[in-house]
C-alpha positions as CSV (number, residue, x, y, z in Angstrom):
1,X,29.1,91.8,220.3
2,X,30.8,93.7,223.3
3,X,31.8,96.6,222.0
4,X,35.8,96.9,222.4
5,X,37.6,99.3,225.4
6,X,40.1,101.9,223.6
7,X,43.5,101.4,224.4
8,X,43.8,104.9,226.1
9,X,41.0,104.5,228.5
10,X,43.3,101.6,229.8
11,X,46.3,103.1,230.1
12,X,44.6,106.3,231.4
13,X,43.0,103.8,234.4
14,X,45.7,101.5,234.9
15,X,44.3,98.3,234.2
16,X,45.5,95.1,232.9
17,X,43.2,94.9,229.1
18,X,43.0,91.3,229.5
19,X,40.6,91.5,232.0
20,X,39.1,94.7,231.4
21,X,35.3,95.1,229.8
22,X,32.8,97.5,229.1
23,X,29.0,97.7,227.9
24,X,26.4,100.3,227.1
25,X,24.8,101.7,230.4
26,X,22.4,104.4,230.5
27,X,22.2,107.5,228.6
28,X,22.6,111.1,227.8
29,X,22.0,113.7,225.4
30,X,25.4,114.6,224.9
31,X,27.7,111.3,225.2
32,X,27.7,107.9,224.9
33,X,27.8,106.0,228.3
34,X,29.1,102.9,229.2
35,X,29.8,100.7,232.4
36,X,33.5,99.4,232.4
37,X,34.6,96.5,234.8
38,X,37.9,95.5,235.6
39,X,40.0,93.2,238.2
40,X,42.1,95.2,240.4
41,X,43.9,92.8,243.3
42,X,42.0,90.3,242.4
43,X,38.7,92.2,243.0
44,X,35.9,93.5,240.2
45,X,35.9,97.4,239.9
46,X,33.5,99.3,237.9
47,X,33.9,102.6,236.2
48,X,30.9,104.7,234.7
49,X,32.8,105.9,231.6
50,X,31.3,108.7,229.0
51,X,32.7,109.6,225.7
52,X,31.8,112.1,223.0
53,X,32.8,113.5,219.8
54,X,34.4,117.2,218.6
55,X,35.4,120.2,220.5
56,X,32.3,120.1,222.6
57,X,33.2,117.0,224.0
58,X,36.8,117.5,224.4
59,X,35.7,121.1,226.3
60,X,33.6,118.7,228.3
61,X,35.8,116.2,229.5
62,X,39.2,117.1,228.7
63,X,42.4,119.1,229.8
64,X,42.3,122.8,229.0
65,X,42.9,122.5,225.4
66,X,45.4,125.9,225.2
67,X,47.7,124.0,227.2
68,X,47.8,120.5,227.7
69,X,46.7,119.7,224.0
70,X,49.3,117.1,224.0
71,X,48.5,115.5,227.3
72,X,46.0,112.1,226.6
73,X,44.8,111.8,229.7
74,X,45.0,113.1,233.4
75,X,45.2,110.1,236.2
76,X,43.7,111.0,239.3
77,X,47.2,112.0,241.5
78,X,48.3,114.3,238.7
79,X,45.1,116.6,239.3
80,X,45.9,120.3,238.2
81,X,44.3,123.8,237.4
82,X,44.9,122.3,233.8
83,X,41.9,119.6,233.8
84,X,38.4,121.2,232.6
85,X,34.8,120.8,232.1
86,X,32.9,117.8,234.1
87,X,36.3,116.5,235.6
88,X,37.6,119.3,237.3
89,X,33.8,119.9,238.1
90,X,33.3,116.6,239.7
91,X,36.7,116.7,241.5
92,X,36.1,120.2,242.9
93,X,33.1,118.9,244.8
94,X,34.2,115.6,245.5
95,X,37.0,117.5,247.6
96,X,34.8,119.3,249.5
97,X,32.1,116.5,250.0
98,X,33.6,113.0,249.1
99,X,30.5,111.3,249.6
100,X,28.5,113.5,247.6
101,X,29.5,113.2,243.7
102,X,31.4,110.4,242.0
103,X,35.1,111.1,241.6
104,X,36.8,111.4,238.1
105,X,40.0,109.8,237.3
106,X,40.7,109.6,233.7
107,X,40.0,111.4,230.8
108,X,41.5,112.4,227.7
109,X,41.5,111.8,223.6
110,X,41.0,108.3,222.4
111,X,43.4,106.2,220.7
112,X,41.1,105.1,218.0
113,X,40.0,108.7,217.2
114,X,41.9,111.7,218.2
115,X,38.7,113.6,217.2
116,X,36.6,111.7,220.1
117,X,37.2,111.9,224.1
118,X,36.5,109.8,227.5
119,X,35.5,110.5,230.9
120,X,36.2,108.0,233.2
121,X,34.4,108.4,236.9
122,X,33.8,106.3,239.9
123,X,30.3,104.1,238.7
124,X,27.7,105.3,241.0
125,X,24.6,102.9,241.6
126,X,21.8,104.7,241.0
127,X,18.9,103.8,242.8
128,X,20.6,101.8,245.5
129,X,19.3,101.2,248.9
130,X,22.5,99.6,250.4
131,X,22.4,100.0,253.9
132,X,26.0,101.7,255.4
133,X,25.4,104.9,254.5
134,X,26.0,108.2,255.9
135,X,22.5,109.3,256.6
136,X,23.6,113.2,255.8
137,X,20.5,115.0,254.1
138,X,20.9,116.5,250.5
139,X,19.9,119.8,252.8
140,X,23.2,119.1,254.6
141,X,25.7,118.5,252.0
142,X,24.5,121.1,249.7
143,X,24.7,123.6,252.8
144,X,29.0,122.1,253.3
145,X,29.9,122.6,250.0
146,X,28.0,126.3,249.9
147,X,30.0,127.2,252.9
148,X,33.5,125.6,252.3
149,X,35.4,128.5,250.7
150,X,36.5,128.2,247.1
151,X,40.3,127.6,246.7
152,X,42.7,130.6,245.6
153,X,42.9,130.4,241.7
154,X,46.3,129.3,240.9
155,X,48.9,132.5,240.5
156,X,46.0,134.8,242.9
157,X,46.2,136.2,246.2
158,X,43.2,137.2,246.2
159,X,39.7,134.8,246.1
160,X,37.9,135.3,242.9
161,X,35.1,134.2,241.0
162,X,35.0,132.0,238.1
163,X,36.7,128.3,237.6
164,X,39.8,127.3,236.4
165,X,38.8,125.6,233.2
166,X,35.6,125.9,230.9
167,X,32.7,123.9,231.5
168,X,30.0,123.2,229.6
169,X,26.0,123.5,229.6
170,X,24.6,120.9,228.1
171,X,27.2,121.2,224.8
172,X,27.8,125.3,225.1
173,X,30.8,126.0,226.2
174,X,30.6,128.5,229.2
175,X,32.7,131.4,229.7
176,X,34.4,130.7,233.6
177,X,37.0,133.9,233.6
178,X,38.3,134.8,236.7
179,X,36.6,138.4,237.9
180,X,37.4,140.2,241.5
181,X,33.6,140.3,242.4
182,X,30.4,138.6,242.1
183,X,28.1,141.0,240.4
184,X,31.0,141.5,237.3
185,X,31.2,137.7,237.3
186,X,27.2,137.4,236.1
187,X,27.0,140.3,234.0
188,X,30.1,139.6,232.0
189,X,30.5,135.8,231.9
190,X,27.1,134.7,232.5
191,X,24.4,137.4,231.0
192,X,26.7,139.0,228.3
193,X,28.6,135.7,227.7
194,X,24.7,134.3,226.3
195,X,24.6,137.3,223.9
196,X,28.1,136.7,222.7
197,X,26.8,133.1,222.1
198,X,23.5,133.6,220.4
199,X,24.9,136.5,218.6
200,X,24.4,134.8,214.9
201,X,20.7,133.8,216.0
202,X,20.1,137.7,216.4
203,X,18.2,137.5,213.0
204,X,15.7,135.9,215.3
205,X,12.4,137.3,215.6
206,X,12.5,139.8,218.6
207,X,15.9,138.7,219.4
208,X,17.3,142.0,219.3
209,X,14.8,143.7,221.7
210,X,15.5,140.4,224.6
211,X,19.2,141.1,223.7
212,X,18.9,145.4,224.3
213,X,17.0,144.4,227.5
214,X,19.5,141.3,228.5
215,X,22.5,144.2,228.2
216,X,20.4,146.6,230.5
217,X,20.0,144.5,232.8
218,X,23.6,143.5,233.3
219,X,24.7,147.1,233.2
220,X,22.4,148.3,236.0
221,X,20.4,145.9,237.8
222,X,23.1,143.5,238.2
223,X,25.3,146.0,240.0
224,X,22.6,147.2,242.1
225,X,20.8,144.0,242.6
226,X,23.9,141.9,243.2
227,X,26.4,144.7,245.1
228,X,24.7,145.3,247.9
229,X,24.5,141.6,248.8
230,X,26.3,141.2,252.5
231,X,29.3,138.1,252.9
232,X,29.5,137.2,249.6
233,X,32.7,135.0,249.0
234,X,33.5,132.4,246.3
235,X,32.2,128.7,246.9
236,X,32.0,125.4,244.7
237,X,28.5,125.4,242.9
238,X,27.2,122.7,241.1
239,X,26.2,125.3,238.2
240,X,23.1,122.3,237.1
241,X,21.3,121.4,239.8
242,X,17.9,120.3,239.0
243,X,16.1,117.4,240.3
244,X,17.3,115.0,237.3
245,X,21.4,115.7,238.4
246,X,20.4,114.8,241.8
247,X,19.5,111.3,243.3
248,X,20.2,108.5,245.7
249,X,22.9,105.8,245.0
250,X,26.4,104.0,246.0
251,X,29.2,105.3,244.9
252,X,32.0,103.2,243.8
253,X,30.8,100.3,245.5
254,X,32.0,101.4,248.6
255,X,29.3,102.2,251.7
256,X,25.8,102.0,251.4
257,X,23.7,104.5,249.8
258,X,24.0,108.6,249.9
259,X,22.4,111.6,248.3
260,X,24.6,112.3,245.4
261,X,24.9,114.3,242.8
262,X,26.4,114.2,239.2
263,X,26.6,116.0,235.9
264,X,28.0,119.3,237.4
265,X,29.0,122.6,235.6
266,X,31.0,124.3,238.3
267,X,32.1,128.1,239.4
268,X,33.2,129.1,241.6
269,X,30.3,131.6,242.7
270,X,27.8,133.1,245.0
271,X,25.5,130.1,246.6
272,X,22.5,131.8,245.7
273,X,23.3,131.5,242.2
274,X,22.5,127.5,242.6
275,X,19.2,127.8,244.2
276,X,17.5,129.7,240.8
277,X,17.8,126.9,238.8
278,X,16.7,124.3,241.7
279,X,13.3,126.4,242.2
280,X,12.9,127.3,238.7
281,X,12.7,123.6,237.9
282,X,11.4,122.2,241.2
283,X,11.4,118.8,242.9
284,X,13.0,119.9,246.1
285,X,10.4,119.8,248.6
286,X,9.7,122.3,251.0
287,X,11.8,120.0,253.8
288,X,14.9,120.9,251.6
289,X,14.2,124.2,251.7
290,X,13.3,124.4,255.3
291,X,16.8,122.5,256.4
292,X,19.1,124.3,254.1
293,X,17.6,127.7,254.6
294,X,18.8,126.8,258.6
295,X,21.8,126.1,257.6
296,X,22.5,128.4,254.8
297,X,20.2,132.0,255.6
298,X,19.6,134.2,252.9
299,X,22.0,136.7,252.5
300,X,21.3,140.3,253.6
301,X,19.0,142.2,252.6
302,X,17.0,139.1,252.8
303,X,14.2,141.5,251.8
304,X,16.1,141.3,247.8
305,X,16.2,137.5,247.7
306,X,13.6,136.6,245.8
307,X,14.1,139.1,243.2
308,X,18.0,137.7,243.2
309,X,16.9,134.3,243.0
310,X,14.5,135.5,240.5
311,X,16.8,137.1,238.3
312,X,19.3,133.6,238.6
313,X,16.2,132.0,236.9
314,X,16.2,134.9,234.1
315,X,19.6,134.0,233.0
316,X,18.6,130.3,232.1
317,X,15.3,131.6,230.4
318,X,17.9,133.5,228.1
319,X,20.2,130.7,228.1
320,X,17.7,128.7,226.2
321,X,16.1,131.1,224.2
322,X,19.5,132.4,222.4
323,X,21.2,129.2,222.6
324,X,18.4,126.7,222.2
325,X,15.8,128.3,220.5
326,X,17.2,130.8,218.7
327,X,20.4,128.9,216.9
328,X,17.7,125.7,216.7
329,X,20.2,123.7,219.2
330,X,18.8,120.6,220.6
331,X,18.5,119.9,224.1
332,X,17.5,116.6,225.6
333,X,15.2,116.9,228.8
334,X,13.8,114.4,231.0
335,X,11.0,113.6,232.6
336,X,10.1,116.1,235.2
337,X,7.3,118.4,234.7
338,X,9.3,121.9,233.8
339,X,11.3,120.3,231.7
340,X,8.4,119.4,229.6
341,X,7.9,123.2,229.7
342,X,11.2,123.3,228.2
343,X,10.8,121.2,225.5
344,X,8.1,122.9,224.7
345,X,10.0,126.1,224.9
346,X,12.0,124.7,222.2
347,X,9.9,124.6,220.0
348,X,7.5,128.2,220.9
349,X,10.2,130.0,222.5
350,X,8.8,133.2,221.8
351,X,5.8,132.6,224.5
352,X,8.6,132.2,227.1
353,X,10.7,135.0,225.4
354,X,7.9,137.1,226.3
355,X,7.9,135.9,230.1
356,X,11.4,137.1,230.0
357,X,10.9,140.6,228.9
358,X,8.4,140.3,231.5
359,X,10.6,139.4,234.2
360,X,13.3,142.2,233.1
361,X,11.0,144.6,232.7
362,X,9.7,144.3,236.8
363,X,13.7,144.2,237.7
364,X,14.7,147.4,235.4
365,X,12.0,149.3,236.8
366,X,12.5,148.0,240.3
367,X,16.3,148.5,240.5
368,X,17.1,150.6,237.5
C-alpha cells in the first residue's frame, strides 16, 4: 500500500490532494525520501520530497527555529533570511546557478507529527541523458558560484562570513555565525565549534591531546595561515562537495541533462574552503582541476595553497573523529573509495587521529 501524503506537504506545495501521490524513492542516511507526483494544469509534476524526525531534522529542513517556530511551512515566494539548513542551502545556490542544484519550495513540520519535518525540492533525474542541456562543465559552474559575491547578511553593511541559518553535517548541527573575516570565521565556528561539539567524548582516549592541538592550531596558524591570503571575499559554498553530492541529471523535468549538485551545507566563505574536502575525497579528475584552476587561480601566495587546502582537509579529519568516532555517531558513506576509509575510520579512529596530530604538527611548526 501507497503510503499516504501528509496534509501539510500539500498545503505547503499547493496541490489539489485528490490527485496528489507519493512513493519511496532512493535513500539517505539521515531521512526518508520519497518521489511525490501531482497534476498541476493538467500536467504531471514531480517533487523529490525528504522528511526526518527530531531537532536534527527540523535544523535540517526547517525555518530557524528561534523565530519562525510557529510558521509550518515556507512556499517558495515567501523566501527569507528566516528559512535554514538544506533549503536555504539549496536556494542560495540555485540563485546564483539555476541550472546547477534542484530548487526547494516547501518545508516545514508535518501535520501528522509535529515532532517530524519535510523538505520538498524540485525532483532531479539522476542519471539522465536527455539531450537540451546546457553543456556548461561542473569546472564552469563551480567557478560562477565561487565568484558571485555572497549577499549582504540581512541588517549588515558590511559582507561577512557565515550563513543566515544553521546547517547541518550529516545530523550535527553546524555553527554558521556571522564573523567580519575569514580566518575568525574557521577558527571559531568551524575548528573550535568541533571541540564545543565533541566536548562530552573528551573522556576519549587521546582526545584531549587532538583537542589541545586542534585549539593551537586555531589560535595561531589559522591567523597566520588564513590572514595573509590576498582578495578574499564571501561567496556561496556548497560546504559538502564530494563526488557522491555531485552528478549528472534533469532537473525538474525541464531541459535536458546538466552537472548538478545536491545535498548542500552552505556558508558563506572563502572558495578554497570547498576544494579540501573535494581533494580529500577525490573523484574529480585532473580535467576539473585544470578548468577551474583557469577560471578560479589560487589565491596569493599561491606558494601557501596546498598547506591551506591541507589544513581545510584537517578540519573534517577532526570533524569525524570528535563527532563520529569519539561520541560513537553513525555516519552512512557510500561507495567511493575514501569513504570506505571513512567507515573504517569509524570504527579505528585513533589510526587516523594520529594522521591528524600529524598533519597539525607540520602546520604548528611551519606557521606557529
Amino acid at each position: 500500500m501507497a503510503p499516504s501524503v501528509d496534509p501539510a506537504i500539500v498545503e505547503a506545495l499547493g496541490l489539489d490532494p485528490a490527485s496528489t501521490k507519493i512513493v519511496s524513492h532512493g535513500g539517505s542516511g539521515f531521512a526518508s525520501t520519497f518521489k511525490l507526483s501531482s497534476v498541476v494544469d493538467g500536467e504531471e509534476k514531480n517533487y523529490f520530497v525528504k522528511t526526518g524526525t527530531g531537532k536534527d531534522a527540523e535544523v535540517m529542513f526547517r525555518g530557524d527555529t528561534s523565530r519562525t517556530h510557529n510558521v509550518s511551512y515556507v512556499p517558495n515566494h515567501e523566501l527569507t533570511y528566516r528559512t535554514q539548513g538544506e533549503h536555504a542551502s539549496l536556494n542560495a545556490i540555485h540563485g546564483v546557478v539555476p541550472n546547477f542544484c534542484p530548487k526547494s519550495h516547501a518545508h516545514g513540520a508535518m501535520s501528522s507529527s509535529p515532532n517530524k519535518f519535510f523538505l520538498a525540492t524540485d525532483f532531479l533525474e539522476l542519471g539522465s541523458s536527455a539531450p537540451g542541456g546546457s553543456g556548461e562543465s561542473l569546472a564552469t559552474k563551480l567557478a560562477r558560484l565561487h565568484t558571485t559575491p555572497a549577499p549582504l547578511p540581512e541588517g549588515r553593511d558590511e559582507p561577512a562570513f557565515g550563513f543566515p541559518v544553521p546547517t547541518c553535517c550529516g545530523a550535527t548541527e553546524q555553527d554558521n555565525s556571522w564573523r567580519a573575516s575569514w580566518p575568525e570565521f574557521f577558527a571559531d565556528c568551524r575548528l573550535r565549534h568541533i571541540l564545543r561539539q565533541g566536548r562530552a567524548s573528551q573522556g576519549a582516549d587521546g582526545a584531549a591531546q587532538l583537542a589541545e592541538a586542534v585549539e593551537r592550531t586555531a589560535a595561531v596558524v589559522v591567523p597566520r595561515l588564513l590572514g595573509r591570503v590576498q582578495g578574499v571575499r564571501p561567496v556561496v559554498v556548497h560546504g559538502d562537495l564530494w563526488s557522491g553530492n555531485h552528478g549528472r541529471g534533469r532537473i525538474a523535468g525541464r531541459g535536458g541533462a546538466e552537472e548538478v549538485v545536491f545535498d548542500p551545507s552552505c556558508v558563506y566563505g572563502h572558495s578554497e574552503y570547498e576544494l579540501g574536502i573535494m581533494r580529500m575525497f577525490g573523484g574529480f579528475g585532473g580535467g576539473f582541476w585544470t578548468e577551474y584552476l583557469e577560471l578560479v587561480p589560487k589565491a596569493e601566495p599561491r606558494d601557501e595553497w596546498e598547506d591551506r587546502l591541507e589544513l581545510y582537509e584537517l578540519w573534517v579529519f577532526a570533524f569525524i573523529y570528535f563527532v563520529v568516532f569519539c561520541s560513537s555517531r553513525s555516519i552512512e558513506i557510500d561507495c567511493d573509495s575514501r569513504y570506505h576509509q571513512l567507515n573504517h575510520w569509524a570504527l579505528f579512529g585513533s589510526g587516523y587521529k594520529n594522521s591528524a596530530m600529524s598533519i597539525m604538527k607540520r602546520l604548528i611548526d611551519k606557521y606557529g
